[in-house]
N, C-alpha and C positions, 0 to 999 in steps of 0.2 A: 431568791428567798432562802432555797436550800444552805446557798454559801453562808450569807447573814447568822444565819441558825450554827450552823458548825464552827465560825467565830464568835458565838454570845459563847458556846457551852466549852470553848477554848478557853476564853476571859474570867469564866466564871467556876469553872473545873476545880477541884477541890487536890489537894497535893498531891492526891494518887496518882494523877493523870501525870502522862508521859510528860517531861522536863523539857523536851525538847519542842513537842507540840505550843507546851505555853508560854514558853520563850518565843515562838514564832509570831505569835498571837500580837504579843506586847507590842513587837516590833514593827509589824507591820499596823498594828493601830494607832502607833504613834509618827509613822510614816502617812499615812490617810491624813490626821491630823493635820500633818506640815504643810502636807500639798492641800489640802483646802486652805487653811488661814494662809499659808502665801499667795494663792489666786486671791484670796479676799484684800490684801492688800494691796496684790496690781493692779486691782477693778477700779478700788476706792481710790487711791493715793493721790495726795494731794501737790502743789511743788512746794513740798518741806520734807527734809530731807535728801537731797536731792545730792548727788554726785556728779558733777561736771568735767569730763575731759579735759585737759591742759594742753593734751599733745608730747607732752615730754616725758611724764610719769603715770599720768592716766591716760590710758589710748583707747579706752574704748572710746565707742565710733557715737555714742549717743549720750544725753545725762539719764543716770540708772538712780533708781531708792536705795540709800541705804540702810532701809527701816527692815531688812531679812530677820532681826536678830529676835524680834519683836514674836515672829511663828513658829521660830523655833522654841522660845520663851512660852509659848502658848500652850505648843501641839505637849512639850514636856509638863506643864501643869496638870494639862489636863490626864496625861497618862500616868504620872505619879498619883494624881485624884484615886482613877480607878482600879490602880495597884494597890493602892492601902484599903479600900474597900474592901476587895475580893481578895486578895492572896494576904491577907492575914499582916502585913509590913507595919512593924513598930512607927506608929508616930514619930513619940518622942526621942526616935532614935536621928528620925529623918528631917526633924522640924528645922533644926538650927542650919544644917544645909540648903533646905529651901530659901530660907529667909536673907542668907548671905546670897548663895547667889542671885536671889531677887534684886539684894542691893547692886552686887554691881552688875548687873546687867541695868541696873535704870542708872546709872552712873552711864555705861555706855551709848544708851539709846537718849537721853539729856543732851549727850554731845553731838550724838546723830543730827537731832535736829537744830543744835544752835551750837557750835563750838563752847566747850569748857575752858578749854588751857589746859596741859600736860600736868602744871603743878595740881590745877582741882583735881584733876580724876586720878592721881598717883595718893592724892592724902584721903579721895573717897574710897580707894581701895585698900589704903592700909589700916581704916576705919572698921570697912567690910572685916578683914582680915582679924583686925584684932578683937571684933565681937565675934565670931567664930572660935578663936583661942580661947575666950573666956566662954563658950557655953560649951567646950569640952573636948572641942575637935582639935587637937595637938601632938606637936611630935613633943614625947616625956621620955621616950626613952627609946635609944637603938639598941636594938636586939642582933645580934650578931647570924647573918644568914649563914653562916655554915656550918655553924652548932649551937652550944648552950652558951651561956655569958649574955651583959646586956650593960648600956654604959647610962646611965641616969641624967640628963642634960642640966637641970638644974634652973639655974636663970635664963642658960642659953637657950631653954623651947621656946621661950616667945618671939623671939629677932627673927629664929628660923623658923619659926611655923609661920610668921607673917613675911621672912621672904620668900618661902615656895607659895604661899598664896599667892601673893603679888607678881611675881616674875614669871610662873605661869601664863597667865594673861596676857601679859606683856610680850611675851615669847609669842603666842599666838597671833596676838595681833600684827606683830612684827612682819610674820609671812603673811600677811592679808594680802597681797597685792596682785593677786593672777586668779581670777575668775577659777573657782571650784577646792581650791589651794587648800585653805585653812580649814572649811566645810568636809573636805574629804579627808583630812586628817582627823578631825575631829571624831569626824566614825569612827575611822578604822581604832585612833585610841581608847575613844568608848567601847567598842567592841573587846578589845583588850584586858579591859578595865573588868567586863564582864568577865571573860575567861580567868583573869586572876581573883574573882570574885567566888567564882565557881570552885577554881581548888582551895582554898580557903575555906572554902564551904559555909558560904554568905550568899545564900538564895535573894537576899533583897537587893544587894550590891547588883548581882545578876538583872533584874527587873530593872531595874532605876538606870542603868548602864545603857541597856538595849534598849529602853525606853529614848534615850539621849541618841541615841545611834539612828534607833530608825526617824527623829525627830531632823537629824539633820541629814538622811538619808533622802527623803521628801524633802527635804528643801534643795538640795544639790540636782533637783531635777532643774530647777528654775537657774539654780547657781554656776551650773557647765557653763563651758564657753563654748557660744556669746552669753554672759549673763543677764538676765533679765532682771534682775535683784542681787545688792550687797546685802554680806551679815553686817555690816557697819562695823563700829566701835562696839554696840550693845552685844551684836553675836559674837564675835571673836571674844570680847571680858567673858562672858557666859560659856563659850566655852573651853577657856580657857582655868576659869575658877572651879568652874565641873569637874575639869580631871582632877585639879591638884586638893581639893576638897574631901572627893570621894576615895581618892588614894589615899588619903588620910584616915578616914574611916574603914575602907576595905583592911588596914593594919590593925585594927583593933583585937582582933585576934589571929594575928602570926607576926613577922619578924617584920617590923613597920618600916626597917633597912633596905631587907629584899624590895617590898613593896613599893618604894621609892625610885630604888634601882630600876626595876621593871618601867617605871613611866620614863624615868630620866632616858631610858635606850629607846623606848619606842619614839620619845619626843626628840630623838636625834638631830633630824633633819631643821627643825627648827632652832635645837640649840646650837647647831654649828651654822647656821644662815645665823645668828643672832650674835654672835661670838666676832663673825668676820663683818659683823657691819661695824661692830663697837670695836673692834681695832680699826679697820681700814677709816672712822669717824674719827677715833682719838689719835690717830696720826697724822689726820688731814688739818685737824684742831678747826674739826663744823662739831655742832651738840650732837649729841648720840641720838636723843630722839628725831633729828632731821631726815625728812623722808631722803631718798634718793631712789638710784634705777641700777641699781648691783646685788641688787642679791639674788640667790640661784637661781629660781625658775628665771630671771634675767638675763644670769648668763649661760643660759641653757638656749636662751632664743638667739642670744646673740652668736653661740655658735652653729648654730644654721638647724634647730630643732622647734617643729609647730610650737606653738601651747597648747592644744591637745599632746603632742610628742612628749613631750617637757613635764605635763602635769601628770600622764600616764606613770613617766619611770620615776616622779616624787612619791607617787601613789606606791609604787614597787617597791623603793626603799622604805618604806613608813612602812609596811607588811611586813617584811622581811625581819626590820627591828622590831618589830612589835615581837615576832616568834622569836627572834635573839633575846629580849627582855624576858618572853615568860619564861627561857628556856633555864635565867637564872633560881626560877621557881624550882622549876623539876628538877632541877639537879643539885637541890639546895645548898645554890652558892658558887657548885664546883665550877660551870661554867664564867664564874665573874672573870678569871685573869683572862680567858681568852676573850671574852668579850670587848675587856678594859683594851686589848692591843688591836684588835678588828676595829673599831670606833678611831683607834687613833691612825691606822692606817689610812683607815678610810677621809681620816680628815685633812690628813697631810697631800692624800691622791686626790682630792678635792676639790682645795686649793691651786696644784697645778693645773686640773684641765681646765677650771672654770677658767684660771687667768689671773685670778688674784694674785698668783706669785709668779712673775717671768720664767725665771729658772732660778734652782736652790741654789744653785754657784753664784748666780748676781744676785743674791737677795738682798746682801749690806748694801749694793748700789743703787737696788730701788728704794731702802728704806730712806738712805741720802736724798733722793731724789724728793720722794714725797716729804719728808721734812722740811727742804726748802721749798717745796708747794707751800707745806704749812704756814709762813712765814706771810707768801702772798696774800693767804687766806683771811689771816689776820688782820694784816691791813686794809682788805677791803668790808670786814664786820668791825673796823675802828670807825673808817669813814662813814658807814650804814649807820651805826648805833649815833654815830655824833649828831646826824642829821634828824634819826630821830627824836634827840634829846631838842633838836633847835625848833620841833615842830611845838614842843610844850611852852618855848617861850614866846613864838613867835605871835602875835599879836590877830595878824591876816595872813594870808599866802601870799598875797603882793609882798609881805616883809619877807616870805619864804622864797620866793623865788633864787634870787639871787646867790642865797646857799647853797639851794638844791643844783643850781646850774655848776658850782664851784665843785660840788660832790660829785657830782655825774661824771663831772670833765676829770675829775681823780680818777675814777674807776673806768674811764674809756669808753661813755657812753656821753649822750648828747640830746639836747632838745627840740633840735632842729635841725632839717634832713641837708646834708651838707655831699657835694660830690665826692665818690670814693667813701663814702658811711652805708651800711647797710644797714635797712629797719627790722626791729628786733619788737615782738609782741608780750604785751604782759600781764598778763590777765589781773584786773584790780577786785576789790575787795567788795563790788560797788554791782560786779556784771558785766564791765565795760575793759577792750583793752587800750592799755596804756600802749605810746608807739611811739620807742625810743632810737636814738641811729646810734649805732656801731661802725670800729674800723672791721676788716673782714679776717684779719687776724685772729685768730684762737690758739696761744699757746698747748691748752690744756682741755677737754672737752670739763672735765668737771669744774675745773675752775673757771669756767665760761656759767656752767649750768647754778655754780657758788653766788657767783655776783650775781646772775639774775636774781634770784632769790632772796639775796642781800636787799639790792634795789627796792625788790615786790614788800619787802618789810614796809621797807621805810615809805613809799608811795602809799601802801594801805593804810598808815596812818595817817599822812596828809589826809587821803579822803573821808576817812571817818574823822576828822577831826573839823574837815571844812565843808566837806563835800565836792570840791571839783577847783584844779588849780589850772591859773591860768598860764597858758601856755603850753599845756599839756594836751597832747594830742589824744584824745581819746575816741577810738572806735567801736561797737556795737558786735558782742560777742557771741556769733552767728552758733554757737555751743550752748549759750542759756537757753533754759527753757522758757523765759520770756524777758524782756530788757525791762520792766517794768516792775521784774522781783528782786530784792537784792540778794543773792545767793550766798552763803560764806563760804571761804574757802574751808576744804577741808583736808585731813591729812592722812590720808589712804594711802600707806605705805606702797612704793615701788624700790627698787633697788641701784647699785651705784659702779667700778669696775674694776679696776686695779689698786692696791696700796700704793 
């Protein structure tokens, strides 16, 4: 009862009171928050939303919720509620950020439970985005972080202030794919956020920050590995739209340059994990947004490091830049060139140990190399796409058969189990897998892991178009949570391995 009492007169303390007491207060009341509404949704949860192992890109051992994003969404309303009560925080300063990230966080958690498509939630986002622009929250002008001067954008704030909205999130979500990953950065940047908030000298920025911090600080109790719960689609846009939001705001009064700077370094890790998926994607010639199993914390495990090991020294580097970023604060400015060449070092030594680049000497070899991958690639998302165009004309799947056996037998796969073929499992669209034969040959581990995926296109549309083809072996996917629900696939980023 004692404690209770010294938490209300924390919460409700009047500005005298020590800065640092009701900072703690926030924090930890919106960490309470997290961790009750996440237990209330592992009690309730129903099987919608639901994340299912694959085996290849999702390993966890069991299907998990990806409805996390929903408590964190909660435990933050409700502590923004009682910050603008008690500590005096301007509404109308805060309204227009609430209300965007409301949006796309229901953009995100919409897809949780029923796939959208990349194109909806890219144009619900630049939606979000650009009603945020128009109620005021904009970059209008760069202010020069290492003195006076300031450069006026003109037409250019709108494109940019809706691609740091946008890209953000997208960056986040990017690293979703290692249990605690995204959640633990999200802190430690929120925390961040608050400290640049603080010199600034933006008491509410401070509140709202650690409010977020300690929101996904209680959720990451659930979120460690083994996770009990994903942030989904909904947590990662949320918080992803959060930082780049309130970095925008946090500049309203000081150099909205700096201010920028500061997140771009702390979100380091994530923009160079985001950087090598979109080349090592655009040189493979797969889509950028195609999940795979190479990005860092990947190949951190593949070189012989836990996921605990792996997600500790991600956590270590995200601190480390975070204090590199605000360090461009204090030293207004002077620290940027070193900064600017540490980031690049860092990125170049990266890339060598992860593996992404063999050796700098044969790098024109590898690029060779994977360009004529690319070429394979190709050919086997001609024959995918064709098959699935023939699925629109075809009549019945009896008329489709006979394609689909033509297409298979292109891509070196088969319908039926033939000596010297090995079977190959594929999880369909439906709950059920699909169970195809293979030669045992694999030139390529990714272009093995291409064509499946290719195939899984085109099969899932067979089935939602007919429901079940004949000759197709289908077996009972001992990973759903019941064969009598239809699950959709979903797309929870894992990573991929060399250029």
């Amino acid at each position: 009862m004692l404690r209770f009492e010294l938490f209300s007169q924390i919460i409700s303390s009047k500005p005298s009171t020590p800065a640092a007491w009701v900072y703690s207060g926030f924090f930890a009341l919106a960490c309470v928050l997290s961790v009750v509404t996440t237990a209330f949704i592992l009690k309730t949860q129903q099987n919608i939303g639901i994340d299912v192992p694959d085996s290849r890109r999702k390993t966890h051992e069991k299907p998990v919720s990806r409805l996390g994003g929903a408590a964190i969404f909660v435990a933050l309303l409700f502590g923004l509620a009682i910050a603008l009560q008690t500590r005096g925080i301007e509404w109308i300063r805060w309204w227009p950020i609430l209300i965007c990230n409301g949006l796309v966080f229901a953009i995100g958690f919409l897809d949780d439970l029923k796939p959208l498509g990349a194109r909806t939630k890219l144009i619900g986002q630049i939606g979000a985005a650009t009603i945020l622009f128009a109620l005021g929250v904009s970059i209008d002008i760069l202010s020069n972080p290492f003195g006076s001067g300031s450069i006026s954008l003109g037409w250019l704030s709108l494109p940019l202030t809706v691609f740091w909205l946008v890209s953000i999130p997208n960056i986040v979500n990017l690293i979703d794919g290692m249990d605690g990953l995204a959640t633990g950065f999200g802190m430690f940047i929120s925390l961040t956020l608050a400290m640049v908030g603080h010199l600034s000298g933006q008491p509410d920025v401070v509140y709202v920050s650690l409010i977020m911090a300690g929101a996904l600080g209680g959720f990451l109790v659930f979120n460690f590995p083994p996770a009990k719960i994903f942030l989904g689609d909904g947590g990662a846009y949320l918080i992803g739209f959060f930082i780049a939001s309130v970095a925008l705001l946090t500049s309203n009064k000081g150099s909205i340059l700096a201010a920028l700077l500061v997140m771009m370094v702390a979100l380091g890790v994530p923009i160079l994990d985001t950087l090598f998926a979109i080349l090592r994607r655009a040189v493979r010639g797969v889509p950028i947004f195609k999940a795979d199993a190479e990005h860092i914390h990947h190949r951190l495990i593949v070189l012989g490091y836990t996921k605990g090991q792996a997600l500790m020294m991600m956590y270590a580097v995200c601190v480390v830049l975070s204090l590199v970023g605000i360090s461009i604060l204090l030293t207004k400015g002077l620290a940027l060139p070193v900064v600017g060449a540490v980031l690049f070092l860092l990125a170049m030594a990266a890339a060598r140990y992860l593996g992404y680049v063999r050796t700098w000497k044969g790098f024109r070899q590898q690029m060779k190399e994977s360009i004529a991958r690319r070429k394979d690639q190709e050919y086997v998302n001609a024959h995918a796409r064709v098959m699935e165009l023939e699925i629109e004309k075809c009549a019945k799947p009896a008329e489709f058969m006979p394609i689909l056996r033509q297409g298979l037998s292109r891509l070196g796969l088969h319908l039926d189990e033939t000596p010297g073929l090995n079977p190959v499992e594929i999880p369909l669209v439906n709950g059920g897998l699909a169970i195809l034969f293979k030669s045992g040959e694999v030139k390529h581990r990714l272009e093995e892991e291409n064509r499946i995926d290719a195939v899984k296109a085109c099969l899932d549309a067979a089935i939602t178009q007919w429901g079940s083809l004949p000759d197709l072996q289908v077996a009972p996917d001992p990973k759903r949570v019941s064969p009598s629900v239809d699950l959709p696939v979903t797309n929870q980023e894992t990573s991929s391995l060399e250029l």
